[in-house]
N, C-alpha and C positions, 0 to 999 in steps of 0.2 A: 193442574194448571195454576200459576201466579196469579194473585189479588195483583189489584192497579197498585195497592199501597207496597205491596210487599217488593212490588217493581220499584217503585222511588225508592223504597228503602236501599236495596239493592244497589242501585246508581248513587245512592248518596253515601255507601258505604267504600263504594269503589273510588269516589272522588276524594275521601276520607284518607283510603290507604295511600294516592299520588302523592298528596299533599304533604304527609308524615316523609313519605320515603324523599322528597323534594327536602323536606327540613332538618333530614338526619342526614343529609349529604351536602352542606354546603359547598360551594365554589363545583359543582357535578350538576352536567351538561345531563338531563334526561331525554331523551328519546324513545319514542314508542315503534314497534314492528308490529304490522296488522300478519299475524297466521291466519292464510286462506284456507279457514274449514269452516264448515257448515257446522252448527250444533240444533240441535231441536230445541224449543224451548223447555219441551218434557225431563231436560237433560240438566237444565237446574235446579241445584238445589236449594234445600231453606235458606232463610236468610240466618239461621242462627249457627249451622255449617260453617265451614271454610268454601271458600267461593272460585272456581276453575272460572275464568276470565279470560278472555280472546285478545288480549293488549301485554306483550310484555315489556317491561322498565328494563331498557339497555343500560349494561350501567356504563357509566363513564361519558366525556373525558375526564379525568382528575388531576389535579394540579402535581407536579413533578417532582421528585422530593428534590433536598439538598444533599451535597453528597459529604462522607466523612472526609475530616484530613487525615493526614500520613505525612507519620515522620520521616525522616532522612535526604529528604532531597535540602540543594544549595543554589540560592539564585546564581545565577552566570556571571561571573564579570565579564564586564561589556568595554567593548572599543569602538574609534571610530579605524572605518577601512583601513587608512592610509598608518593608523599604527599597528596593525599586523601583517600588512604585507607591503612590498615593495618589487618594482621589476627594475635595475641595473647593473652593470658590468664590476666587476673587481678585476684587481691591476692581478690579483694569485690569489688562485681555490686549492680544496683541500678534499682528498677521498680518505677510504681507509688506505693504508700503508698497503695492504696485501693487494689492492688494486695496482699501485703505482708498482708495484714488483712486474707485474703485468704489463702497464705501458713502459717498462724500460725493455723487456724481454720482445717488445715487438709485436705482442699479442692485441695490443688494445693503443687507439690514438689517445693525446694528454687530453686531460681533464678541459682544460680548453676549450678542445677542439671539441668536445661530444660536448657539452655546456651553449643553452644558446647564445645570441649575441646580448642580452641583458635578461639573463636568467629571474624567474621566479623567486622573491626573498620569503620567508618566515624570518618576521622581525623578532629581536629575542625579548622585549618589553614584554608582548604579546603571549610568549611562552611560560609556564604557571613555573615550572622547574626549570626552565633557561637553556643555554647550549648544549646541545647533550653529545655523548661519546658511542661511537661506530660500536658495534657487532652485538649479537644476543639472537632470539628466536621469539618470534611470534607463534605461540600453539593455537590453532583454529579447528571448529569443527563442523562441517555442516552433512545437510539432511536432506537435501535437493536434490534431484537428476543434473547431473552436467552434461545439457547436451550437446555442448558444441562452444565455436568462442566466436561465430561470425554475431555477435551483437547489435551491428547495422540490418540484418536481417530478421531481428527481435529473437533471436537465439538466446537460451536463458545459458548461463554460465555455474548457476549451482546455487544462488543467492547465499545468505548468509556473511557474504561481506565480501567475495570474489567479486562479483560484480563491479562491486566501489574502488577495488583494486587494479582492474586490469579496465577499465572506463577512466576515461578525461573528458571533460566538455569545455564550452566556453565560458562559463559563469559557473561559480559551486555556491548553493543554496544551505547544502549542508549546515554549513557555521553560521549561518544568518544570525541564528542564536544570542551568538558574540558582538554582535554589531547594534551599534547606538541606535541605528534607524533603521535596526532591519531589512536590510540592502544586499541585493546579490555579490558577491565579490567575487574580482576580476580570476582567471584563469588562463585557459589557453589564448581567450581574447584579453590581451595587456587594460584596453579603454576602447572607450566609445562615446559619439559624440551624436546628440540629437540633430536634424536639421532646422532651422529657421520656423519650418512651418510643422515640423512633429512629425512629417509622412515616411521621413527614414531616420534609420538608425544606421552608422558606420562602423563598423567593427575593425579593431588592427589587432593582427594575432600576433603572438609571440614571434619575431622572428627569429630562426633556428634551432629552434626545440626540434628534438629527433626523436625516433619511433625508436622501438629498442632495437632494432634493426642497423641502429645507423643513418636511415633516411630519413630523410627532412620532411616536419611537417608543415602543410602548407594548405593553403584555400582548397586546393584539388580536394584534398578528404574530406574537408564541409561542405562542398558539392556534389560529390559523388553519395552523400549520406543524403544530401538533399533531393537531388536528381532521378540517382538512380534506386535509391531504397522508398523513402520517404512519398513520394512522389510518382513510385511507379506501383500500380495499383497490382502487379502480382509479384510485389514483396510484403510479405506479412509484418513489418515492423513494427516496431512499439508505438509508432505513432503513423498517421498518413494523413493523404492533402486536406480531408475533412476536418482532422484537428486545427490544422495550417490557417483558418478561416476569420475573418472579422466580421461577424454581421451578416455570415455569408459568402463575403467575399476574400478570395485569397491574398495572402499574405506572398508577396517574393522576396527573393533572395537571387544574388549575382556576385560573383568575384571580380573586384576590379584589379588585384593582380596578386601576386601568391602571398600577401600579408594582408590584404585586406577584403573583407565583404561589406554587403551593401543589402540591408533587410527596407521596403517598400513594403507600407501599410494602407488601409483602405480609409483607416480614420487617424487621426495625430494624435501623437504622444499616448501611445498605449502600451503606455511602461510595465505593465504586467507581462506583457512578452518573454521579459529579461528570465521572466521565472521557468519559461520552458524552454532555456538555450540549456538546458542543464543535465543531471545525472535520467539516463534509461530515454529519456524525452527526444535528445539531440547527443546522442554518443557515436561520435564518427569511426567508423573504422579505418583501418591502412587501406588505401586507396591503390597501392602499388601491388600490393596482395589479391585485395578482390576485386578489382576489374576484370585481370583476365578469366575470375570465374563465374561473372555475368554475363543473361546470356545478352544483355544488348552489345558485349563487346565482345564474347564469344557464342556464336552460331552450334559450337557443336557441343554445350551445356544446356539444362531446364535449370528454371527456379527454383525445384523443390534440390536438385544437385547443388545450385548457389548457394541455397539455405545449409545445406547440409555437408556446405565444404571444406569447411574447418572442426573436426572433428574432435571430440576431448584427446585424446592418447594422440596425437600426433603432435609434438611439442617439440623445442619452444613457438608460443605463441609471440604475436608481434602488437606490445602495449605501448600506450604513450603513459601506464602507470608505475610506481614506484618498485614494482615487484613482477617477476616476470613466470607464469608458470613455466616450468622445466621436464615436469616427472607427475605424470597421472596413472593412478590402477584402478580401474572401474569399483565402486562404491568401495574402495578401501582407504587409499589416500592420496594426499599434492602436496607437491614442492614446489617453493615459487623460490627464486633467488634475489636479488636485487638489482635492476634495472642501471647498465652501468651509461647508458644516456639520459637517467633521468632528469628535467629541467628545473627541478630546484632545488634553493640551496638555503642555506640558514643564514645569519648575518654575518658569518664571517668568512662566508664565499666557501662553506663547504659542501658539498654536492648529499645530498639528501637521498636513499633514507638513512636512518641511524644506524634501526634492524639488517642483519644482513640476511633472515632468510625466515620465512612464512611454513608453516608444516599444517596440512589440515588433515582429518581424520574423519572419514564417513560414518554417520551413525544412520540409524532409520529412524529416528527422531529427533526433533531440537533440543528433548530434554536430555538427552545424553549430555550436550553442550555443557547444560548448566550443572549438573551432577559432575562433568569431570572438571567444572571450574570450580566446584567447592573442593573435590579433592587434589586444586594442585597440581591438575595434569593437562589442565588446557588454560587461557589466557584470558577467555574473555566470551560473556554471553548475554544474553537479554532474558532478566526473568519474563517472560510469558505464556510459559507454560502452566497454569495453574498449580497442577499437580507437585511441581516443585517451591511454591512461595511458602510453605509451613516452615519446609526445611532450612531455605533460602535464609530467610529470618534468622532462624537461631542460630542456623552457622556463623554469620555473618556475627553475632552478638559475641563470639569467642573472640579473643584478639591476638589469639594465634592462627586467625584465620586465612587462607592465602589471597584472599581476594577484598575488595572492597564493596558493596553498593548504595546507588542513589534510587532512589525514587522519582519520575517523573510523575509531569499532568495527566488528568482521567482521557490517557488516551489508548486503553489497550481493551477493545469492544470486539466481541463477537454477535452477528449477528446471521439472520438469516434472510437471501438474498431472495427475488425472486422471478421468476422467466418472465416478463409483459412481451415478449416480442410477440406480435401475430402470426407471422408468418416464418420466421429460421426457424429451421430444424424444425417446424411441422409439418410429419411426414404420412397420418394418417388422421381416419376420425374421431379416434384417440385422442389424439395428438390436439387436433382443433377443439376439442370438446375439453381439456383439462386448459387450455391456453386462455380459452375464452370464460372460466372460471379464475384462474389466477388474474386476470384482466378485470375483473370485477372487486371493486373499493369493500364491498359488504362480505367476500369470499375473503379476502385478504385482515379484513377485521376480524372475521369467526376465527383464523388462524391465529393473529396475536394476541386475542381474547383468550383463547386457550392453554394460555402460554404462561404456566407459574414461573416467573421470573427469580423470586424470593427462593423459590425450591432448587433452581439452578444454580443460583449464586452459590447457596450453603453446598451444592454439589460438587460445585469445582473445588471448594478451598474452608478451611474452617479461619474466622476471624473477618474482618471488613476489608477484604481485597476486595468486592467484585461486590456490583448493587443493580438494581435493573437497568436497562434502557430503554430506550421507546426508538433508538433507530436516529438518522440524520447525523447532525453532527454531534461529536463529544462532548461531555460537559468541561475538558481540557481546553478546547479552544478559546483561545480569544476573542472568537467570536459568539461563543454560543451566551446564550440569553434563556435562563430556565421555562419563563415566560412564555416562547416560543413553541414549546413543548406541547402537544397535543398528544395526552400520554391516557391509551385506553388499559383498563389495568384489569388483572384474572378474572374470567367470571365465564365458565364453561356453559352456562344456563345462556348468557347473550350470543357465546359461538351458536350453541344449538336453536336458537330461534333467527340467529341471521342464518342459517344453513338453510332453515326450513322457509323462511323468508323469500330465499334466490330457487326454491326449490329440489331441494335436494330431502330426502327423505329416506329412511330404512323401510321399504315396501318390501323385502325377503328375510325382516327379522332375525340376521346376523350379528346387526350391533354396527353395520357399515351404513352410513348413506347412499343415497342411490340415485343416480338422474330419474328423472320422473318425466322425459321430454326430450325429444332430439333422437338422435343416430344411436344415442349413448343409454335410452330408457332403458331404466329396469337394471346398469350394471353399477356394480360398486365405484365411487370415486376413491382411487386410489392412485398414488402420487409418490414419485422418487425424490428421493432425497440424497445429497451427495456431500462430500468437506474433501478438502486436501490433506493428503495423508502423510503431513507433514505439520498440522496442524491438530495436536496433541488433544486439545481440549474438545476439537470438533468429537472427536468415538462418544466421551460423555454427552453431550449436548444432543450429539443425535440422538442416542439411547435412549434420554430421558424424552425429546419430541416427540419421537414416535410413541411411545405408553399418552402423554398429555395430547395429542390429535386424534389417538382411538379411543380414546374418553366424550372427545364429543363428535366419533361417528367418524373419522376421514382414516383412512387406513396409509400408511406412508412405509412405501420401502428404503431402508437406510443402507449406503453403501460407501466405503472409505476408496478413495481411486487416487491412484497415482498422480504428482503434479501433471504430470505429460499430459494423460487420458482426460485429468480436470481442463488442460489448456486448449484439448482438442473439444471437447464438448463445448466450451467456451466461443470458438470461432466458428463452428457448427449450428452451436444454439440449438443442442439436443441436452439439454438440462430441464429440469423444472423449477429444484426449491434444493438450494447449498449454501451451508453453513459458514459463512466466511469472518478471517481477520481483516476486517476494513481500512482503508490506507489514508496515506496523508492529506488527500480531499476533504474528508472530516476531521482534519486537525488543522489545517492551511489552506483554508479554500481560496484565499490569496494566492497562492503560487499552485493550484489544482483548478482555476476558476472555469475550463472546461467538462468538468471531469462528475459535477454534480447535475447534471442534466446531460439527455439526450440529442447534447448539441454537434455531435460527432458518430458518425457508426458504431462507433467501435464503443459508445455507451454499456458500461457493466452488464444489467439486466434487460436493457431495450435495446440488444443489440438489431442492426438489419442490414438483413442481404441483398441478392442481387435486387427484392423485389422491395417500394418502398413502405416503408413502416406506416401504422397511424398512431396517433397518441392523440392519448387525454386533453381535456382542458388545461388541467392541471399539469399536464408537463411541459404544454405549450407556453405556459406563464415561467416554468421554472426556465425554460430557451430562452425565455427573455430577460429573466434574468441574471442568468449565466453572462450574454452577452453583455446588459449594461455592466454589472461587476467586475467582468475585465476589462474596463474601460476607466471605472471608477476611482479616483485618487484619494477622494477622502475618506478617511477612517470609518468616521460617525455615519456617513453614507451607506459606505461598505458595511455596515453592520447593520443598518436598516433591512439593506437586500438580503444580507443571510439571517435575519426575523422572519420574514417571510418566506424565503427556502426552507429554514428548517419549519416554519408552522403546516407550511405548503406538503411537504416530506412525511411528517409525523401523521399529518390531519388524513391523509390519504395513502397510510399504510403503504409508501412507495417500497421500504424493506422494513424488516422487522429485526429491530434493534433485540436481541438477550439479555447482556447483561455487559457491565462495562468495569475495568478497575484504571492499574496503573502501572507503564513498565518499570522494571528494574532493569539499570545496567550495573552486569558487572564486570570490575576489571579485574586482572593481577594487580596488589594491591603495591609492587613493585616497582609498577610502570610509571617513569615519569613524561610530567608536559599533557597530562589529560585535562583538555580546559575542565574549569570549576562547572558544574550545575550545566553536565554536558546532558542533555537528554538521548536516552537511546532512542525516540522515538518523536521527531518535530516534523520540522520540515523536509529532512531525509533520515533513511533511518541509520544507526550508531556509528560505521564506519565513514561515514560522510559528513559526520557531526565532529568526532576524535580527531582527524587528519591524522591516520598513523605514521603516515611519512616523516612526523618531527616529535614521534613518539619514542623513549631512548629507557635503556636498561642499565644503569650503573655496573661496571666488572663485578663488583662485590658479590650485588645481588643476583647476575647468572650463573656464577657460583654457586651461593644458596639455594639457588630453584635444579643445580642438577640440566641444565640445560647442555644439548649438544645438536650440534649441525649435523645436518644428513650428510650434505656437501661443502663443507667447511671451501673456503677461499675460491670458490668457484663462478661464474661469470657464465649467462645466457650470449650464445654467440663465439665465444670463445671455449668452452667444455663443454656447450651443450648446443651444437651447430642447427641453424634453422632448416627446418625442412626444404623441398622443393617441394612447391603450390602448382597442383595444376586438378584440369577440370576430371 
């Protein structure tokens, strides 16, 4: 048994070691976890031993590092709106020659006639290479399922930059980039005018822009996107009436005659709006197409038939974009042609695009993308693939390289996302017993405690691409503040005393922990892990997660799934724990300001179904504010609120940030009119940034590159007749 003295000693030796470890970690948050065990007192030892002690030093938070610079990127020159675009008439337009062969043959009405009444301008000040000259080919490649083209019914089209092609909205976000003040600029809506009191907004759309059809576009299709997809709760869209909301309350929308709409808000002048009339958010479909295959306008269709009634291989489709698919072979490739009612035109009234035809080629990953852009045999890609930034680099260093690239902001993160819903997709006591641990602040910490970042980084890529993160938002944004950061950093000793902490324990001496309580006593926690399989760097990341989580005890099954199967687990909310590329919420949370809290159903990880959710303290605050920062105009303001989101984010392990670098784009190093210090990745991503519609190829250089048309002089509608649409 212990002397009294040898007990003081004992406590003052233990008060000894806090102290030091407090003074060898400046700016670190200590914290103590009491492990509930009994020890005898027989069980300690001398005082002149090492001393087994019932208190462990969590280590962390720690202050965030700074991240390195990287060469090669170029600030943007900037404009205001009104000198790069313009909407009026010209007295005589101009196509290519091989069109106009067309409208004399009777095939096609004049240029004119398909051109609205004050067509869409690209001023040429605005353009970096100036007026450009008709014909050449765009090589593209993508890695997506295309499953369809009905896009008002949140049907994916193949991403990779399809999407941005065959989409028009009313405002493009895209270029913001270019803009003095950061401002939506106008599109299919010409202008709009506040009311007196801020509670509407009026919208005048282009009038006479036509679908590539021929038919005119008009209010109808921003209703029917609003009414019947948006708004009707068994259409799965990209967006629905919970997003639609102010504070709660719904936002409407009404046509007051086929040029104009009328948006009715709950609070004034909540100019943030403008930022979700935009790409994927508000992308209208032809209305004269999908009516008859809804079923509120057809009785003898379902919705999941609606959804699925535009099918990839039945083509042409019917865009209001520059390019029009023609010709798909299931993961092999597409032809898009050129859009010959496209609505805009350049300065000197010549009907737009330049390109006359789009060639994409299926690969099973994006890195094909960038491997066939170094060799010259595709046009254009986004370094972020890890696996290819060594390469990336040194080709790029040759200057017989065929491509160019920039470097953008730290905004290319992967992280790991995590299930908090209660209730979706739990469908057993399983099911409720891993839910109700991922639910838990101290469970969610033992995970990104475990989590060698440093190891990861050096995993994906050799050199200073990639540095840790802690999650939230980027350190690319303009909003992010390092400060904010609540950054818990390696230390598998504090996983395994928070595990032991909530309970969890190895009682069958496997090397697994194990509930010790509930339904679930006595089995091993183990836990699925998922990435889209289409997301290259996800296979390593998981790899290495799983070795670093059964280190300190949780066992995780890791599995690559198709996008489709990841989209449907997603709306199901039968996931648990997936590795994802994070989107422009954490780069822009100005034009995303719903989209970082659980202020909508369809929230990432808190998703909820028919039954209602509950949440945290903490997510309750981030609801709040979500809402005040989409209300918020000033800068300095808005940057307050996202201090406290991201402290709120980081401090409560909402995801767990991996590791973060920076994208590359790159082009043909051929192409001209690519604005300067274009980011592949801001506000939207590269294709919606470029505007390739005023993007042109010099004859010389299609020459050089070997370039040929699939279907030289050919026209959607005229050689390549639109289907008949029915249910």
């Amino acid at each position: 048994m212990f002397s009294k003295n040898k007990v003081l000693v004992l406590v003052s030796a233990l008060a000894v070691f806090l102290l030091l470890a407090t003074q060898c970690a400046p700016k670190t948050v200590i914290q103590t976890v009491e492990v509930t065990r009994e020890v005898e007192v027989e069980k300690v030892v001398e005082v002149e031993k090492p001393v087994e002690v019932e208190k462990f030093v969590l280590a962390g938070p720690i202050p965030y590092p700074e991240g390195p610079l990287m060469a090669g990127g170029r600030e943007p020159k900037t404009f205001e709106v009104d000198e790069m675009i313009e909407f009026r008439a010209f007295d005589k337009y101009c196509e290519p020659a091989w069109v106009t062969e067309l409208v004399k043959k009777g095939l096609l009405p004049p240029v004119e006639e398909r051109l609205p009444k004050e067509p869409f301008v690209y001023k040429a000040g605005f353009m970096s290479d100036g007026l450009g000259e008709y014909g050449g080919v765009w090589r593209g490649v993508w890695a997506a399922p295309t499953e369809g083209w009905n896009w008002a019914a949140g049907v994916s089209q193949g991403w990779f930059g399809i999407e941005a092609i065959v989409q028009e909205e009313p405002v493009m976000t895209g270029p913001m980039f270019l803009t003095k003040d950061v401002s939506p600029l106008p599109q299919l809506a010409k202008s709009w005018e506040w009311s007196e009191d801020g509670y509407q907004l009026t919208m005048h759309l282009v009038e006479g822009a036509k679908w590539s059809d021929g038919v005119e576009f008009t209010s109808e299709d921003i209703m029917f996107l609003w009414e019947d997809n948006i708004l009707d709760p068994q259409v799965n869209s990209w967006t629905q009436a919970s997003f639609w909301t102010i504070e709660g309350k719904p936002i409407k929308l009404e046509a007051l005659d086929d040029y104009t709409i009328r948006w009715t808000f709950p609070v004034p002048f909540p100019t943030s709006q403008l930022y979700n009339m935009t790409n994927l958010i508000f992308s209208p479909g032809p209305a004269h197409i999908l009516k008859p295959l809804h079923p509120k306008y057809n009785p003898n269709t379902t919705y999941q038939a609606y959804r699925d009634a535009l099918p990839p291989n039945k083509l042409p489709i019917v865009t209001m974009g520059p390019w029009v698919p023609v010709e798909y072979k299931t993961d092999e490739f597409m032809v898009m042609r050129r859009n010959p009612y496209y609505w805009k035109v350049d300065e000197r009234g010549c009907q737009l695009p330049y390109i006359d035809e789009v060639q994409w080629t299926y690969a099973r990953t994006g890195v094909v993308r960038t491997l066939n852009t170094i060799a010259g045999t595709a046009d254009h890609s986004n370094v972020e693939n890890p696996e290819t930034f060594d390469e990336t680099v040194m080709r790029a260093a040759d200057p017989n390289a065929p491509f160019r690239v920039e470097w953008g902001p730290e905004t290319l993160g992967f992280s790991l996302e995590i299930n908090q819903s209660k209730y979706l997709g739990v469908e057993s006591e399983r099911d409720a017993a891993v839910r109700e641990l991922l639910r838990d602040v101290r469970f969610r910490r033992a995970l990104t405690q475990a989590i060698d970042r440093d190891g990861l980084a050096r995993s994906l890529t050799n050199g200073p691409f990639f540095r840790p993160w802690a999650g939230g938002l980027f350190p690319g944004s303009q909003f992010f503040d390092r400060e904010s950061v609540v950054y818990y950093p390696f230390s598998p000793d504090t996983s395994r005393a928070l595990l032991k902490q909530i309970g969890l324990e190895d009682t069958d001496g496997d090397g697994i922990v194990n509930w010790t309580s509930g339904p679930m006593a006595g089995q091993n926690v183990e836990l699925a892990m998922t990435t889209w399989e289409d997301i290259s760097a996800g296979a390593t990341l998981g790899q290495a997660l799983v070795l670093m989580f059964q280190d300190v005890g949780i066992k995780v099954n890791f599995r690559i799934l198709t996008n489709l199967a990841m989209n449907d687990a997603n709306t199901a909310g039968t996931w648990e724990l997936r590795i994802s590329r994070p989107g422009q919420v954490w780069a822009t949370p100005n034009i995303r300001c719903k989209d970082f809290a659980p202020v909508t159903k369809e929230f990432g990880w808190h998703r909820e179904g028919e039954k209602p959710e509950e949440y945290a303290d903490f997510e309750k605050r981030l609801m709040e504010i979500s809402d005040a920062f989409c209300l918020e105009t000033d800068f300095n303001k808005q940057k307050e609120l996202m201090f406290e989101m991201n402290r709120l984010h980081t401090e409560n392990i909402y995801s767990i940030g991996l590791v973060v670098g920076r994208y590359g784009l790159m082009l043909n190093k051929y192409f001209k009119n690519v604005p300067i210090g274009t980011p592949p990745f801001l506000y939207q991503w590269d294709f919606n940034n470029f505007l390739p519609e005023q993007i042109w190829l010099a004859e010389g250089d299609r020459w050089a590159l070997g370039q040929k048309e699939i279907y030289p002089e050919t026209l959607p509608g005229v050689h390549f007749p639109y289907p008949t649409w029915g249910p």
